[in-house]
C-alpha positions as CSV (number, residue, x, y, z in Angstrom):
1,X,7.8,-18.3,34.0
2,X,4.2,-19.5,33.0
3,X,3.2,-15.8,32.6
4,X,6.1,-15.3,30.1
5,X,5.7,-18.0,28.4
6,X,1.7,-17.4,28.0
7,X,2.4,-14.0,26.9
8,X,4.8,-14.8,24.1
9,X,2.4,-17.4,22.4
10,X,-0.7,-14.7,22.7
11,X,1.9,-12.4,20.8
12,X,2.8,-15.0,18.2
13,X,-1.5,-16.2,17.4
14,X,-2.9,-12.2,17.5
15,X,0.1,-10.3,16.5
16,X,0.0,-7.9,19.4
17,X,2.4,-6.1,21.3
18,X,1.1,-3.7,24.2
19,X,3.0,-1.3,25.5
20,X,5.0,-1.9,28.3
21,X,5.6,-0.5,31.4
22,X,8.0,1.9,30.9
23,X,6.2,3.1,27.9
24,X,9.0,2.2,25.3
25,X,8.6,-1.1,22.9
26,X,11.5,-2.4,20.0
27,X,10.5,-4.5,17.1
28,X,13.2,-5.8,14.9
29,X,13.3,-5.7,11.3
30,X,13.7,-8.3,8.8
31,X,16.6,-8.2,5.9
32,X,15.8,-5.6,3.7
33,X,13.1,-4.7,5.0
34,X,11.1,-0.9,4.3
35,X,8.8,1.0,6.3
36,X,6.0,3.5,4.9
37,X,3.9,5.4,7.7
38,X,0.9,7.9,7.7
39,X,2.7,10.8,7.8
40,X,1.4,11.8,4.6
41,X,3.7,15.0,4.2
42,X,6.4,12.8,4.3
43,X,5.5,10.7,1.6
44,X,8.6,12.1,-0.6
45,X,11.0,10.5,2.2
46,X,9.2,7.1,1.9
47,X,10.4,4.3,2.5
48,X,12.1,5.8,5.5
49,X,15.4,6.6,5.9
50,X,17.3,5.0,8.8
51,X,17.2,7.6,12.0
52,X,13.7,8.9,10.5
53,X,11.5,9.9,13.9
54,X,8.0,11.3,14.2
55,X,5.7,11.6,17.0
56,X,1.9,11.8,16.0
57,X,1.1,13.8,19.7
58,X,-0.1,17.2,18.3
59,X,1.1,17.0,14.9
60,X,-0.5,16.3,11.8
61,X,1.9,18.8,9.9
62,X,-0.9,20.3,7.6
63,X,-2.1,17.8,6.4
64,X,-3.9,14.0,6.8
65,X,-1.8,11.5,9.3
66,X,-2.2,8.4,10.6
67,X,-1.0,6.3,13.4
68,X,0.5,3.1,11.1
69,X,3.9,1.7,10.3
70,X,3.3,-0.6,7.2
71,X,6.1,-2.7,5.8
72,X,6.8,-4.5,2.4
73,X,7.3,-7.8,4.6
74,X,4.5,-7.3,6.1
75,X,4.9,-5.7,9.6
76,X,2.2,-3.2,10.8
77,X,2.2,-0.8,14.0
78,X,-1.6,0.4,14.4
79,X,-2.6,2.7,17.8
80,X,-5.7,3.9,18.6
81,X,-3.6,7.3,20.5
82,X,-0.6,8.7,19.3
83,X,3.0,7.5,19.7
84,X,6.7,8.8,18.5
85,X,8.4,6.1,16.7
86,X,12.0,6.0,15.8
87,X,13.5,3.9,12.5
88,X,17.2,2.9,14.1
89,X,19.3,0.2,12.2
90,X,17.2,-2.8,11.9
91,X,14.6,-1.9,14.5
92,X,12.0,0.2,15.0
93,X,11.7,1.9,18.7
94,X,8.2,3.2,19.4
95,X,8.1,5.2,22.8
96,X,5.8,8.3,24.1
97,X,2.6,5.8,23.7
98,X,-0.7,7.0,24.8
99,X,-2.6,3.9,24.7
100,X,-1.6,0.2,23.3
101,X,0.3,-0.8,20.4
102,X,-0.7,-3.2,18.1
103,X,2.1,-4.9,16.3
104,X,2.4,-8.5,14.3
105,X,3.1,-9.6,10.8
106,X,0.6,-10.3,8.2
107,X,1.5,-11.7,5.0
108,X,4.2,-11.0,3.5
109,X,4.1,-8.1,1.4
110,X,3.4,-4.8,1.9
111,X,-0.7,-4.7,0.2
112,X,-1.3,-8.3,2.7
113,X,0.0,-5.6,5.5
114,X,-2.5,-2.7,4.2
115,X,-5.2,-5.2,3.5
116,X,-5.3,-6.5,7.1
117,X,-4.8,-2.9,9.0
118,X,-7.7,-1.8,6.7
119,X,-10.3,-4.7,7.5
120,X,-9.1,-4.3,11.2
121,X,-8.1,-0.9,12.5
122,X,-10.3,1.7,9.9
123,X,-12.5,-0.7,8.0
124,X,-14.5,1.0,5.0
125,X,-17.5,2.4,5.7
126,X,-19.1,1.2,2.1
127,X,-19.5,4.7,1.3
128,X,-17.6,7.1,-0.6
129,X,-17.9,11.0,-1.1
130,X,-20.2,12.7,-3.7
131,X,-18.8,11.0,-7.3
132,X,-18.8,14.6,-9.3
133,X,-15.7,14.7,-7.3
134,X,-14.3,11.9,-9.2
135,X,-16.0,12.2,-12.2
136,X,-15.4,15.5,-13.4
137,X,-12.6,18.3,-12.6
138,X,-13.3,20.4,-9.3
139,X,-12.9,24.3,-10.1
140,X,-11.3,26.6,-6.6
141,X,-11.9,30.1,-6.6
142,X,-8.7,30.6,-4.5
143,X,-6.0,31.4,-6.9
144,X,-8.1,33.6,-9.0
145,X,-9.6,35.3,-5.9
146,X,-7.8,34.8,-3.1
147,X,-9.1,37.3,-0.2
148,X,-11.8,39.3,-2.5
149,X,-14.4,36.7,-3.2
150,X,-17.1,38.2,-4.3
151,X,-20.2,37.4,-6.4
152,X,-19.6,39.3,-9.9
153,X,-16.4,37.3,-10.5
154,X,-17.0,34.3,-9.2
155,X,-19.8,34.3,-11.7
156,X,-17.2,35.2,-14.2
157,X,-14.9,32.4,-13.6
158,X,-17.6,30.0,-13.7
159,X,-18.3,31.7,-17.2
160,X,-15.2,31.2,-18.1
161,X,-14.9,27.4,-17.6
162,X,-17.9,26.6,-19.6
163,X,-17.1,29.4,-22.5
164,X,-13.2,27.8,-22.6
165,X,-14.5,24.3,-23.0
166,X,-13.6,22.6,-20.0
167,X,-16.4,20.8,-18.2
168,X,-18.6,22.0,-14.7
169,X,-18.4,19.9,-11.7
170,X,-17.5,20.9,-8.2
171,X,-17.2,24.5,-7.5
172,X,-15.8,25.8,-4.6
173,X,-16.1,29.2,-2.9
174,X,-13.1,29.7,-0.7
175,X,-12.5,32.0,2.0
176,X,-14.1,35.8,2.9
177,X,-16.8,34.8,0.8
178,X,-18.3,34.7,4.8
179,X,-19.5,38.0,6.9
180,X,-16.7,37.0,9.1
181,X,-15.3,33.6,10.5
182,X,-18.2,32.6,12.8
183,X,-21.1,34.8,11.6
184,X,-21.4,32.4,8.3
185,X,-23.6,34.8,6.0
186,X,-23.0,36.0,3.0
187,X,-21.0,39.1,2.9
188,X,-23.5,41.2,2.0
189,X,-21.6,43.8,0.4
190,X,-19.3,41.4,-1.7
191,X,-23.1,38.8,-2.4
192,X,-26.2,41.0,-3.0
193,X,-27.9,38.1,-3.9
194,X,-26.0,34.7,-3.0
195,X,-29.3,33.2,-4.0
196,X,-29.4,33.8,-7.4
197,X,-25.6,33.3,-7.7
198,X,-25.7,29.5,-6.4
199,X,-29.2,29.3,-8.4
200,X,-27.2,30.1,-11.7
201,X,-24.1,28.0,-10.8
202,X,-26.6,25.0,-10.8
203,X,-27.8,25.5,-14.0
204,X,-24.5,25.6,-15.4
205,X,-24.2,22.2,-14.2
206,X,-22.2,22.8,-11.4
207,X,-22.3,21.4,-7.6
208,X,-21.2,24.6,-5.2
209,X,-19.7,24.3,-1.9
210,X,-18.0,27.0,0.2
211,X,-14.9,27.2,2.5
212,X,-16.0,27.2,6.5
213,X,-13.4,26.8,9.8
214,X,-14.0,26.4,13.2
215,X,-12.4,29.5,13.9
216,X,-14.8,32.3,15.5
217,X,-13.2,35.8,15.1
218,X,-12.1,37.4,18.4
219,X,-14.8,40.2,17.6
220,X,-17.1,38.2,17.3
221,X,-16.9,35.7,20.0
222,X,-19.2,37.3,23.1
223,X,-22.1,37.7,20.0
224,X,-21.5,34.1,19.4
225,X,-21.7,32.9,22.4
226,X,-24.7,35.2,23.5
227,X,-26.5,33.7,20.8
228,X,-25.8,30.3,22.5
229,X,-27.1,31.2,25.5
230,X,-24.1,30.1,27.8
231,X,-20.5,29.9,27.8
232,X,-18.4,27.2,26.8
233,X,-19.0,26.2,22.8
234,X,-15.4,28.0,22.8
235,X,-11.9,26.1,23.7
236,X,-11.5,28.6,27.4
237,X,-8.5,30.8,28.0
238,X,-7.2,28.6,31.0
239,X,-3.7,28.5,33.4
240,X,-2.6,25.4,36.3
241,X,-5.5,26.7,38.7
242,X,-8.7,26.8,36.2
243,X,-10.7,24.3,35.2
244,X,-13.7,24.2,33.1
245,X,-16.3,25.6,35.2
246,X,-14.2,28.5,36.4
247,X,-12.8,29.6,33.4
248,X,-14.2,33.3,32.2
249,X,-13.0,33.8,28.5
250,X,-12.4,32.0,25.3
251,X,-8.5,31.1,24.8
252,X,-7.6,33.2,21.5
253,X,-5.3,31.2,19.4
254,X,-3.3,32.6,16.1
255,X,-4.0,30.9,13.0
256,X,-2.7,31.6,9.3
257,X,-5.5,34.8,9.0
258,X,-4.8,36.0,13.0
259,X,-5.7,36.0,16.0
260,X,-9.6,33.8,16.8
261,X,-11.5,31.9,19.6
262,X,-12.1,27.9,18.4
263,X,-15.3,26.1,18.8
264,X,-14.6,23.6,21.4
265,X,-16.5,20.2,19.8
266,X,-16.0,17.9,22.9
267,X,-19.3,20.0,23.7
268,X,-22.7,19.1,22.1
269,X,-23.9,22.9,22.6
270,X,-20.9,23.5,20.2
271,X,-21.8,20.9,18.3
272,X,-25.4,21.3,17.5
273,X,-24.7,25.1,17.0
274,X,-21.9,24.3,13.8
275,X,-24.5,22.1,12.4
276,X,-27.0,24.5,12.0
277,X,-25.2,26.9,10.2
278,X,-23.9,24.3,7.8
279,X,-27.7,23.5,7.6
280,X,-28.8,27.2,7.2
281,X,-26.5,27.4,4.6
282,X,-27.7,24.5,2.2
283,X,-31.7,25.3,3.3
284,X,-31.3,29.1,2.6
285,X,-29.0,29.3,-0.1
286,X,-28.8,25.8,-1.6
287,X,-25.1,25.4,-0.8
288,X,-24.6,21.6,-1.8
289,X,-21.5,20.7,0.6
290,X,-18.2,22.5,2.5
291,X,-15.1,22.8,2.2
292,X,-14.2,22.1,6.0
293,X,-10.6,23.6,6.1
294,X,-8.4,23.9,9.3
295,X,-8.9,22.0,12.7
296,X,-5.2,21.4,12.7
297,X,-4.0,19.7,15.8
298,X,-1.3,22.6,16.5
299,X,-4.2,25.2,17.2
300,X,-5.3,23.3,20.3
301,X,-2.8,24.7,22.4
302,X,-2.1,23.6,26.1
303,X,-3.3,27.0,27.3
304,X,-6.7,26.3,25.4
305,X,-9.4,24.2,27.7
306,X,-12.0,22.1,26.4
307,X,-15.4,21.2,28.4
308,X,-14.1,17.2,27.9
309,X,-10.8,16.3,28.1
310,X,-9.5,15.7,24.3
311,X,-6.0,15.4,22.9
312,X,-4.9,18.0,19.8
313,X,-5.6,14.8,18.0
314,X,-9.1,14.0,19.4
315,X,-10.2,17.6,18.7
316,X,-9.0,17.1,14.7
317,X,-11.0,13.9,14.6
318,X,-14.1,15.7,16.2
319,X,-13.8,18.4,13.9
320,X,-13.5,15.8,10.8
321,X,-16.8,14.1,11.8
322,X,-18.9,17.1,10.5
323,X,-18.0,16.3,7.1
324,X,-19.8,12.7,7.3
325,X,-22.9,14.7,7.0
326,X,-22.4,16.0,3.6
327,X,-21.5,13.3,0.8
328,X,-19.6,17.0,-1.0
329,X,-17.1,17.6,1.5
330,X,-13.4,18.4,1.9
331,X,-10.7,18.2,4.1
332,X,-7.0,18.8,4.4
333,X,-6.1,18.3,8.5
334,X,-7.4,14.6,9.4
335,X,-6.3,12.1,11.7
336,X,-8.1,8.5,12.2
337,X,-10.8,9.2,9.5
338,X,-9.4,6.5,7.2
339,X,-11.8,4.4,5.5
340,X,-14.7,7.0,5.6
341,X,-16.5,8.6,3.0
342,X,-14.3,12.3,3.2
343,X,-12.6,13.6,0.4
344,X,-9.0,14.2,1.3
345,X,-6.2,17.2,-0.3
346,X,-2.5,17.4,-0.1
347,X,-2.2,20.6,1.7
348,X,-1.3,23.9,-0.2
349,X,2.1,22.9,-2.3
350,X,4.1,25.9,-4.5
351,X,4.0,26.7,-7.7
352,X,7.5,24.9,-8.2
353,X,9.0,21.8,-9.6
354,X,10.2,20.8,-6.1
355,X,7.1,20.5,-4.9
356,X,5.7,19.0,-8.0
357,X,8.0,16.1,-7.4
358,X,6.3,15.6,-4.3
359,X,2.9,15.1,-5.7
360,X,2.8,11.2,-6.3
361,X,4.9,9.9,-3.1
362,X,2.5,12.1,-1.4
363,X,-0.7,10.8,-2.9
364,X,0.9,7.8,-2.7
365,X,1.4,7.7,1.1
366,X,-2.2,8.9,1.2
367,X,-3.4,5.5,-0.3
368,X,-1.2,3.3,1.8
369,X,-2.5,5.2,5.1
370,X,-6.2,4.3,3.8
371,X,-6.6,7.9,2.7
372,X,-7.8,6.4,-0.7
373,X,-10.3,9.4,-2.0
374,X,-7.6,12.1,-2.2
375,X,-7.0,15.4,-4.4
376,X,-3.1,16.1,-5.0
377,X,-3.6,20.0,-4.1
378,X,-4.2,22.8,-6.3
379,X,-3.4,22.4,-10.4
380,X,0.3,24.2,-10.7
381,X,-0.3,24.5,-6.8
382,X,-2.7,26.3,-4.2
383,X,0.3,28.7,-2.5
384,X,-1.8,31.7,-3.7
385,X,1.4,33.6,-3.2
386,X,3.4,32.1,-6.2
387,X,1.3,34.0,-8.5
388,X,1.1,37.2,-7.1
389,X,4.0,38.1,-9.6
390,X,2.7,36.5,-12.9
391,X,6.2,37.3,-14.6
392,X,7.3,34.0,-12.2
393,X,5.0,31.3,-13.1
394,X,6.2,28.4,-15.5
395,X,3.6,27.6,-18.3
396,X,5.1,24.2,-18.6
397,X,4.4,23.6,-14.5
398,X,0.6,24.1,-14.6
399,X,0.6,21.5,-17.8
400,X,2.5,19.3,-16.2
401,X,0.5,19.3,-12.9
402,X,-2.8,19.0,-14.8
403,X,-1.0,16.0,-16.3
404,X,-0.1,14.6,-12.6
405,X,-4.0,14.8,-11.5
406,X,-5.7,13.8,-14.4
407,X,-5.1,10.1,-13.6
408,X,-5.5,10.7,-9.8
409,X,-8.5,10.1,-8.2
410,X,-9.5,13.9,-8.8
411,X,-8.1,16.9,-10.5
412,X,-8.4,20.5,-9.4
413,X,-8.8,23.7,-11.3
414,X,-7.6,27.0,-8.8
415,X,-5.3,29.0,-11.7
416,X,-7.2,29.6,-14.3
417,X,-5.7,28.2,-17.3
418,X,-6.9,30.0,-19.9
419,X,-5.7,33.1,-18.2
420,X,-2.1,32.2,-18.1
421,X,-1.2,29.6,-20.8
422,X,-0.5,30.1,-24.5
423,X,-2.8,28.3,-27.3
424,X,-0.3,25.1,-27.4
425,X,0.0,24.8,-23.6
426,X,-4.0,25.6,-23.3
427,X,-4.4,22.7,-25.6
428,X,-2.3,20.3,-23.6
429,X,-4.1,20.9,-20.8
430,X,-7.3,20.2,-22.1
431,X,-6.2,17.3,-23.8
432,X,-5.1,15.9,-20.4
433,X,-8.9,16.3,-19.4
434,X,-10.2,14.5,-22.1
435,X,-8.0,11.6,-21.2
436,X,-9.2,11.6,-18.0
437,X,-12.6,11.3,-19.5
438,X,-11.2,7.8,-21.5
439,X,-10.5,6.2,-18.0
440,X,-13.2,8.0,-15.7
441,X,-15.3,4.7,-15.7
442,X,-12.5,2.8,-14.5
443,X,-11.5,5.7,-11.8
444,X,-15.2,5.7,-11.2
445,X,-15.1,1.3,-10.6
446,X,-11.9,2.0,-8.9
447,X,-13.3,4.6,-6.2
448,X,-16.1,2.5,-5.7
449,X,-14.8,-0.8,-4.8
450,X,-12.1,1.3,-2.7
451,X,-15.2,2.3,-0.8
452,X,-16.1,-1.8,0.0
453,X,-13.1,-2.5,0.6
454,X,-10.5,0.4,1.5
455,X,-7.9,-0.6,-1.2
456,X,-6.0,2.5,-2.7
457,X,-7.2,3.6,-5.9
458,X,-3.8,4.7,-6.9
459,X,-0.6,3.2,-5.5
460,X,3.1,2.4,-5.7
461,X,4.9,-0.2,-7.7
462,X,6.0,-2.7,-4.6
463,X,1.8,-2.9,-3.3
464,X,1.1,-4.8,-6.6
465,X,4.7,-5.6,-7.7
466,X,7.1,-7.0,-4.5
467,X,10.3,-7.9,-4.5
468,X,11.2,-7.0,-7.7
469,X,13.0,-4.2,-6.3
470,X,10.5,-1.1,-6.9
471,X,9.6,-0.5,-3.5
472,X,11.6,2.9,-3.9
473,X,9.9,3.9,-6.8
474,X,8.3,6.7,-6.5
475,X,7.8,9.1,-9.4
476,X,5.5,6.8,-11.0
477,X,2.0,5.4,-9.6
478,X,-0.2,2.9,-10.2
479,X,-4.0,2.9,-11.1
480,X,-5.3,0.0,-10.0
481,X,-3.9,-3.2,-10.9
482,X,-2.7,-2.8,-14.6
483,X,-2.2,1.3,-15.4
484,X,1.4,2.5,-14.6
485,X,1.2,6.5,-15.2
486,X,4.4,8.2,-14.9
487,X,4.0,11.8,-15.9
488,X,6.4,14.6,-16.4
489,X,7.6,15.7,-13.2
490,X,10.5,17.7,-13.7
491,X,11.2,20.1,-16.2
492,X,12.4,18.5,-19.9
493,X,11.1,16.5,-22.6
494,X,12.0,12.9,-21.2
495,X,12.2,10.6,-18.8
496,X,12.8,6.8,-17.4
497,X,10.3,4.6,-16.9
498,X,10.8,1.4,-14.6
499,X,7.8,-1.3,-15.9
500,X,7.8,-4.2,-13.6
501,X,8.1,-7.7,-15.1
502,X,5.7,-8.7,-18.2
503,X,4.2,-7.4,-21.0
504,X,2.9,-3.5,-21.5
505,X,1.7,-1.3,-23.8
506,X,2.2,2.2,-24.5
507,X,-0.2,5.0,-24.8
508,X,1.8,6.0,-27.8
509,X,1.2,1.8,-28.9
510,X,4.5,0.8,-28.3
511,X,5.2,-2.4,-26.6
512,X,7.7,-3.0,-23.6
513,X,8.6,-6.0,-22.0
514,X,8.7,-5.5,-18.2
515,X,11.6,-5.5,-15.8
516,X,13.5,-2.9,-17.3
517,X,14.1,0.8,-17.2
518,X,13.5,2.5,-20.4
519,X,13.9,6.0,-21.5
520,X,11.2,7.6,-23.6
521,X,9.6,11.2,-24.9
522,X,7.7,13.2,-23.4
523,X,6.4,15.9,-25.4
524,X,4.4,19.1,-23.7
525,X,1.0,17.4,-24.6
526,X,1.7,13.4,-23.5
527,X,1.1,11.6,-20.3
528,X,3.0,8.6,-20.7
529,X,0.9,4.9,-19.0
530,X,1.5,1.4,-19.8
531,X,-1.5,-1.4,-19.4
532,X,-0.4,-4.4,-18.4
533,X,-1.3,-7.3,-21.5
């Protein structure tokens, strides 16, 4: 009886929970009360529905995750290792745990829940990624490109920014601009002289990274690893009876561009070896940073062996760390890198409104999980496929979407705008640009104190707002403490706006008073935010 009773009082002064012995834990809910997790892709489902389920093992579904339950009364779940969690009624089961859970109440709101997870379970590291990311539009040769990157036209679309008025920053190379995945040269058919190229992308003003995986073609793998001078800086093709030093072959797994042997980073040969191509890279050719794409849990298959023991979710994290290197970096598959100086994108969405709509719950699930230095995808969307047929794009979309990122904590460029949009749309767009420009120093102030001290740059209504019944707002954002945006995210001309309780202003100089819901206009040019007064 002692023991109990010694164990509930350690539970009520630290606020744990670990797991118990048959590996399955409840915690109730209170009245009303709303859960938001780090399963960033299903930020359009947040709060969570009663009989919602996820189980972090092996699954980071494209894109960023993280192990955390947050509530808006102030509950958090935090583990170091992945568990499956279950929303049932007014509890919460949590169950397949691979290491303890962390459980207790903080607060009682949902940013005194975030706050606390933040200082305690991914702290900020102080730093933050390279600020042309922030400060500028980024520019990805993807959409224009796709699978024939080559020098002569990436030139031209750099051209094309400058000569259309919109500004340089970032510029990203994307895939096949490579000899092949894991020989990382230049093709040297496709880049006579990459040199020169990145040598006249500077002096336009822009910063140039290029696209890299830690995929190794199936070709290529026995050069690879001759150059290494030993097996075993590949994942091993394994069964029940091999282990590490037996195994003969590297596993092939199938990705989204076929069938390729994966560097295995639980090894240091492995390790050393990725870094010195990334290093080659900016020495030789004066690459400023890398687009680190892949390293998705699912490719780190059970038949796949690794010279350490790792989880799928180990081996994403391992694979994230490279990007700590380089202040330009960016990633799409992360898991536990909260709170550290990597910029983060939504992973490829379509060129349609339904996935439009998705953009701010999803960025705003990014901010909760401590994902705070995000990009919302591709302008008008990365899927290079919906504009394959460019009788099927909507002008209004890509407008729109530029609208959606230009008050986000970074805006990217893939379609080329000029290309596909008429004089009045063109316009619009620009003009969202320059209104980014109006608030980049306080993105800029924003992004910087997010770095000291891991608060979102953008959020939902309820983190600054609670109970005043917004917590299931989400086609609206807030920017900082005092900017509601709430662009156009469905086709039309209009839309409601919910303004929590005071006084705000317009951009259009109208004044509201707060705790109401209000329709207004919104023409093809306007991105409707309020300051608080």
């Amino acid at each position: 009886m002692k023991s109990k009773i010694y164990f509930i009082i350690i539970f009520v002064l630290a606020g744990y929970f670990v797991k118990s012995q048959n590996n399955t834990a409840t915690i109730s809910l209170q009245p009303d009360e709303k859960i938001w997790s780090g399963t960033i892709l299903h930020g359009d489902k947040m709060p969570l529905p009663d009989g919602y389920q996820f189980d972090f093992y092996a699954n980071n579904l494209m894109n960023q995750i993280q192990p955390l339950l947050i509530s808006n009364k102030g509950l958090y779940v935090w583990s170091e290792e992945p568990f499956k969690f279950e929303i049932k009624g007014d509890k919460i089961i949590i169950s397949n745990n691979l290491g303890e859970i962390k459980t207790g109440r903080h607060g009682t709101t949902l940013r005194e829940a975030r706050q606390f997870v933040s200082a305690n379970f991914f702290p900020p590291s102080g730093k933050m990624p390279d600020e042309l990311l922030f400060s500028e539009p980024q520019y990805n040769t993807w959409i224009e490109l796709t699978y024939n990157q080559n020098q002569n036209d990436i030139l031209k679309y750099a051209h094309a920014i400058i000569d259309n008025g919109f500004p340089p920053g970032v510029f990203m190379i994307d895939d096949t601009w490579q000899e092949d995945y894991g020989l990382w040269n230049f093709h040297p058919g496709r880049f006579p002289n990459p040199k020169k190229m990145i040598d006249e992308l500077h002096e336009m003003g822009f910063k140039v990274m290029v696209w890299v995986c830690p995929f190794v073609s199936a070709d290529q793998a026995l050069i690879v690893r001759k150059i290494m001078k030993g097996k075993g800086f590949l994942m091993q093709k394994t069964d029940e009876n091999t282990t590490w030093e037996t195994a003969k072959d590297p596993a092939i797994i199938k990705w989204w561009n076929g069938y390729s042997a994966l560097l295995d980073f639980t090894n240091p040969a492995a390790v050393e070896w990725f870094n010195s191509q990334l290093d080659r890279l900016v020495k030789d050719y004066g690459v400023d940073g890398f687009k680190l794409d892949a390293g998705d849990m699912n490719f780190y298959t059970s038949n796949a062996l690794s010279k350490k023991p790792a989880t799928p979710n180990r081996h994403c994290e391992l694979y994230a760390q490279f990007g700590l290197r380089f202040p330009l970096n960016e990633y799409r598959a992360c898991w536990k890198m909260a709170g550290q100086p990597l910029a983060q994108r939504l992973r490829d969405k379509n060129h349609s409104w339904t996935d439009m709509q998705k953009l701010i719950p999803h960025m705003i699930a990014e901010g909760l999980a401590g994902y705070t230095f995000s990009c919302p995808d591709m302008i008008g969307g990365g899927e290079y496929s919906s504009f394959l047929n460019m009788n099927s794009y909507d002008e209004a979309l890509v407008v729109r979407s530029a609208q959606c990122h230009a008050l986000m904590p970074m805006m990217q460029f893939s379609v080329a705008p000029w290309r596909i949009l008429n004089e009045q749309n063109l316009t619009a767009v620009k003009k969202a640009v320059e209104i980014r420009k109006i608030f980049t120093p306080k993105i800029m102030e924003l992004t910087k104190h997010s770095a000291k001290t891991g608060d979102p740059i953008i959020s939902n209504l309820e983190y600054y707002f609670p109970n005043q019944g917004l917590a299931n707002i989400s086609d609206q954002f807030m920017l900082g403490e005092n900017l509601l945006v709430a662009p156009m995210y469905k086709k039309g001309y209009s839309r409601k706006v919910t303004l929590p309780q005071g006084k705000w202003l317009a951009d259009d100089g109208k004044k509201y008073k707060g705790g109401k819901t209000y329709t207004i206009e919104v023409p093809i040019d306007r991105i409707p935010y309020f300051e608080k007064q």
